[in-house]
N, C-alpha and C positions, 0 to 999 in steps of 0.2 A: 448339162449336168443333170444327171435322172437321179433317181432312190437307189442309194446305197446298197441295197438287198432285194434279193429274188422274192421277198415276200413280207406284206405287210403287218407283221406282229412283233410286239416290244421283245416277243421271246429272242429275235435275230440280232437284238442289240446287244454286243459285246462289250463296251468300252464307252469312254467317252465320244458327246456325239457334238460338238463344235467347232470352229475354223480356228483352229491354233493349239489344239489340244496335243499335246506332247512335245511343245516349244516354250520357251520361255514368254511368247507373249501374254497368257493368262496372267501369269505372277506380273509384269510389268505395270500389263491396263488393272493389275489390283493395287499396286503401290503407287498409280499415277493417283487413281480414285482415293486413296487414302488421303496421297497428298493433299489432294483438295479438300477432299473433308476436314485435316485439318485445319487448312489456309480458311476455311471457311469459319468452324469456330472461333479461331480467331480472331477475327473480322465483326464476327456478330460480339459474341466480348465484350469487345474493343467500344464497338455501337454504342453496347448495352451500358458499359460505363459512363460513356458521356454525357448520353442521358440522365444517367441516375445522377450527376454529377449537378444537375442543373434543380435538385431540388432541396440540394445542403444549405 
């Protein structure tokens, strides 16, 4: 798998330039990454409560 274009300069870049661009998989691994971000705050929250809970 060589360089895309006859010539080394950003002028030859047309478009998007990564492995899934024009499929759904960007939009997917973005709502996967969300999901976790939120499972993660979450999580920490959750932590953070407990904690605080232990100084009532």
């Amino acid at each position: 798998m060589g360089f895309p274009y006859d010539e080394a300069s950003w002028s030859a870049v047309d478009g998007a330039m990564f492995m899934g661009s024009g499929t759904t998989m960007p939009g997917m691994y973005t709502a996967i990454a969300a999901g976790i971000c939120v499972l993660v705050l979450i999580y920490g929250q959750a932590s953070e409560m407990r904690k605080a809970r232990q100084f009532d």
